[in-house]
C-alpha positions in Angstrom: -18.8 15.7 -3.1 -18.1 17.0 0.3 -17.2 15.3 3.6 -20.5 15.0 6.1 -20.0 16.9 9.4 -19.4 13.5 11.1 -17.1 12.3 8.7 -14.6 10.0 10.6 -11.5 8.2 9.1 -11.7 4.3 8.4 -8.1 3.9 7.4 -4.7 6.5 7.5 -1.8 7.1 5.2 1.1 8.2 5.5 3.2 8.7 3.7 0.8 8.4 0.6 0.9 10.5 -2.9 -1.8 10.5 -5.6 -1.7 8.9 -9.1 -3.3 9.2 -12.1 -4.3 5.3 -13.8 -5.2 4.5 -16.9 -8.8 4.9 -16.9 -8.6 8.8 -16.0 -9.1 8.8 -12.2 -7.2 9.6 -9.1 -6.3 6.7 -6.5 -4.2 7.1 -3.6 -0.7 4.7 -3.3 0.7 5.0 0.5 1.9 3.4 3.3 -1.7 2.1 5.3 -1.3 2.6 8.8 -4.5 2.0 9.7 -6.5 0.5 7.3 -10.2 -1.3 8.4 -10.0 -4.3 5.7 -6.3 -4.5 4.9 -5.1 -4.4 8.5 -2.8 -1.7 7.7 1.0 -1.8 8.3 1.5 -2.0 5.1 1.6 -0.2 1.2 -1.3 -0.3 -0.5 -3.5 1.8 -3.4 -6.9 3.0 -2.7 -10.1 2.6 -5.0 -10.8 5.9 -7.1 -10.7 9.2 -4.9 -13.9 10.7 -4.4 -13.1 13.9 -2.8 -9.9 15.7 -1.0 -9.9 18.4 2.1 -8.9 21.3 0.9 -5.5 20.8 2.4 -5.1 17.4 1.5 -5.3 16.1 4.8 -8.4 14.1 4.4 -9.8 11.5 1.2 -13.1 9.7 0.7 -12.5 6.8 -2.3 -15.4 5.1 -4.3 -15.1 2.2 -1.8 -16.5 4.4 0.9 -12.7 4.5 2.9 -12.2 7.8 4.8 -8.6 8.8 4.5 -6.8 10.5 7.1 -3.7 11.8 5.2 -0.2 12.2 6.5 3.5 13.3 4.8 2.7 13.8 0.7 5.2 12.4 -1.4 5.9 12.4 -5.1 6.5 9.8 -7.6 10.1 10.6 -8.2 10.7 10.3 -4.0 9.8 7.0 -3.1 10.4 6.8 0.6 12.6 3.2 0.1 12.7 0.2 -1.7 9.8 -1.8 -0.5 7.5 1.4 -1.5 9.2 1.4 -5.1 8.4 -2.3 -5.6 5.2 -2.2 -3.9 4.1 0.3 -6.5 5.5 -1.3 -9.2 3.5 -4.5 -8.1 -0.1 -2.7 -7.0 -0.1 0.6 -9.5 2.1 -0.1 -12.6 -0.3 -2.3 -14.3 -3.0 0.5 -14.0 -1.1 3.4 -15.6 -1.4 4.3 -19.0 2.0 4.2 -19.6 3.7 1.3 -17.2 7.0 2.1 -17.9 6.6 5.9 -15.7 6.6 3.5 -12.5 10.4 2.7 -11.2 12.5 0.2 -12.1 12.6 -2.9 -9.9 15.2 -5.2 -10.5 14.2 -9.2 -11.0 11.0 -11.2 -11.4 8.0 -8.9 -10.0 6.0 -12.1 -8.9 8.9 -12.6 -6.2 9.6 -8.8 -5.4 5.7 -8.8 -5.0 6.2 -12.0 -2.6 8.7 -10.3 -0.5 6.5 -7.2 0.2 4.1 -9.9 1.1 6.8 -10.7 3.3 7.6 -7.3 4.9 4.2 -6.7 6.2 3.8 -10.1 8.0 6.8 -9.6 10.1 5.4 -5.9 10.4 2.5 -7.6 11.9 4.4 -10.4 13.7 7.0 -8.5 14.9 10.0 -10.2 13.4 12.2 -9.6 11.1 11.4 -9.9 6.8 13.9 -12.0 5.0 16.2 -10.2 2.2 14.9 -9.5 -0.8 18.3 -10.5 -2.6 16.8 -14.5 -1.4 13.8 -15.5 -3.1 13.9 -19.1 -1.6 14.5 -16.9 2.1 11.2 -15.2 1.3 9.0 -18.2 0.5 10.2 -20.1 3.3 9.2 -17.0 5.6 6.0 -16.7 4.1 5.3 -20.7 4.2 6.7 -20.8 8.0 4.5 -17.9 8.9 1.3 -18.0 7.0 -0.7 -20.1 9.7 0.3 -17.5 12.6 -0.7 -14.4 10.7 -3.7 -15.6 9.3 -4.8 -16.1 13.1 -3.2 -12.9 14.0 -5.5 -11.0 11.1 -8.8 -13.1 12.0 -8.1 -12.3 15.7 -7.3 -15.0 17.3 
């Protein structure tokens, strides 16, 4: 499959890398800039990739979002911690062998929460709570959920 000649990006990531799941295809696992559903600002995994440029600067996925690609990373560099558990949480159950993702320490429910967390202050413009406080990141979430909710629809 190759990109039309008015092919136009719906979404951009970067830093991003690609990974192969269990059921033999290729998604995309990146920081979403821009993303038209998600909102961006925040990690995310794509549907199966459809295409690459042939410098690796563009993606189409099965879900019909048109990458625009930045920095390329690889597994073994995760650019910090919230990427390593966001991974771990959105990719890990997908890969044929679960154990190749990175370590994250504690309950993945709660490190899950707490990149939750990180990209509603993105959006809000606050600060996220630690991630060494569970009961920090719950209350952020609960004090905040209202506001971003609005903030997403628009409002």
């Amino acid at each position: 499959m190759t990109a039309p000649d008015d092919w136009r990006p719906n979404a951009r990531m970067d830093p991003w890398c690609s990974v192969d799941i269990d059921v033999g295809a290729e998604i995309l696992f990146g920081y979403a800039v821009e993303h038209n559903v998600l909102g961006g600002l925040s990690w995310a995994r794509s549907s199966r990739v459809m295409w690459f440029s042939a410098d690796y600067s563009r993606a189409q996925t099965m879900s019909g979002r048109r990458y625009s690609l930045g920095q390329r990373f690889e597994l073994d560099q995760f650019p910090n911690e919230e990427a390593k558990v966001a991974f771990a949480v959105l990719v890990a159950p997908y890969l044929d062998d679960p154990h190749l993702a990175p370590p994250v320490e504690g309950d993945l429910f709660v490190a899950g929460r707490w990149v939750l967390a990180c990209k509603m202050a993105r959006h809000l413009k606050t600060a996220a709570p630690p991630r060494s406080d569970p009961d920090a990141v719950e209350e952020f979430i609960m004090f905040n959920q209202n506001r971003y909710s609005r903030l997403l629809m628009g409002e």
